[in-house]
N, C-alpha and C positions, 0 to 999 in steps of 0.2 A: 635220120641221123646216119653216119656215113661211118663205116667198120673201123676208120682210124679213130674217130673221135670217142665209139664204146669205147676201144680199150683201152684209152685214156682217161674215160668217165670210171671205168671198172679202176682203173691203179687208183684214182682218186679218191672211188667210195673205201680202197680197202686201205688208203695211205687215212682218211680220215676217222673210219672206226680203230686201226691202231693205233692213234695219238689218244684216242679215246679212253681207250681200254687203260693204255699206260700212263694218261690222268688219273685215272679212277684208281688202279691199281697202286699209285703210288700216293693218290691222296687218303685211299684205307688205312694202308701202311705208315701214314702220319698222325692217324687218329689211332688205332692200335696200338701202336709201339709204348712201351713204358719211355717216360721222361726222368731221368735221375740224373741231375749235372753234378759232375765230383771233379775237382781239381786234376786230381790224375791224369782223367781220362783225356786231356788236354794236352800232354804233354807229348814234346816231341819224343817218337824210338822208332830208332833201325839199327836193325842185324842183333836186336836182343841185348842192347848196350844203350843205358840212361844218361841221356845229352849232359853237358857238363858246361856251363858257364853260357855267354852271347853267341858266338859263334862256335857253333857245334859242328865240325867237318873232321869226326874222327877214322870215317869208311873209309876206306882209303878205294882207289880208282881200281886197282885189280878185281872187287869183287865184282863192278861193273862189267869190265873186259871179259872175265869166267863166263859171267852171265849172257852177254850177249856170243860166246863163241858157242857156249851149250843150244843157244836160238840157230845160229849158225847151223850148228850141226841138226839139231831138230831139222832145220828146214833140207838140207840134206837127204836126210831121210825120207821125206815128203816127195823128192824129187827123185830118190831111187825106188821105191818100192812100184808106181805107177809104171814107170821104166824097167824093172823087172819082169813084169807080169806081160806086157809085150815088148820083150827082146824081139820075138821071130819076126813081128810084123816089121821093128825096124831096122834089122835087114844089122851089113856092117857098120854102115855107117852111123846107125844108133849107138852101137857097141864102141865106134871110135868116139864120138861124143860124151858118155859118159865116162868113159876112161879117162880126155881130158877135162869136166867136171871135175873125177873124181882126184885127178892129179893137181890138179890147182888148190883143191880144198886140203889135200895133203901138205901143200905145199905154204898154204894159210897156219895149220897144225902146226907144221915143223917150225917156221917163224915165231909161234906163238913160246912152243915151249923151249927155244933158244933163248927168248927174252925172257922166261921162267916167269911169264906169265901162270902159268895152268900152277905153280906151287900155290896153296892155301894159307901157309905160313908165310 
């Protein structure tokens, strides 16, 4: 058998004991678990606020926005800290790069809170 097709036999045996395991694991976990169906617990809720009639669209779109600008910025962060820790290797032209990054995403910010998106109220 020829080196490419092991380690394609190797991804297989370990792609097929993890579907295994995560059978097993998850059919435990359907014999374990307590059953108790209650009305309630059926019911639609978000943001801590009990649906009111057929069509429930009381969230309004800004908490979305918030939420993905926080992702936004999370991911930001992800992209500077890596970037931090080798400035020296990359030189100015790293440094010019993340300046413009970090101006764009500034520039995302400012847009955001002109449209006073970022108020919670």
């Amino acid at each position: 058998m020829s080196e490419f097709l092991r380690d394609y036999l190797t991804v297989a045996i370990f792609s097929a004991v993890t579907i295994g395991l995560l059978g097993g694991v998850l059919s435990l976990g359907k014999l374990v678990r307590p059953v108790r169906p209650q009305g309630a617990k059926y019911l639609t809720y978000e943001s801590g606020v009990d649906p009111v009639g057929d069509s429930w669209d009381q969230s309004p779109i800004r908490y979305y926005v918030f939420a993905l600008l926080f992702v936004l910025f999370d991911v930001e962060a992800v992209f500077i800290f890596p970037w931090a820790t080798r400035l020296e290797a990359y030189g100015t032209f790293g440094a010019v790069e993340m300046i413009v990054f970090i101006v764009l995403l500034s520039l995302g910010l400012l847009y955001a809170w002109r449209k006073k998106v970022l108020q919670w109220i």
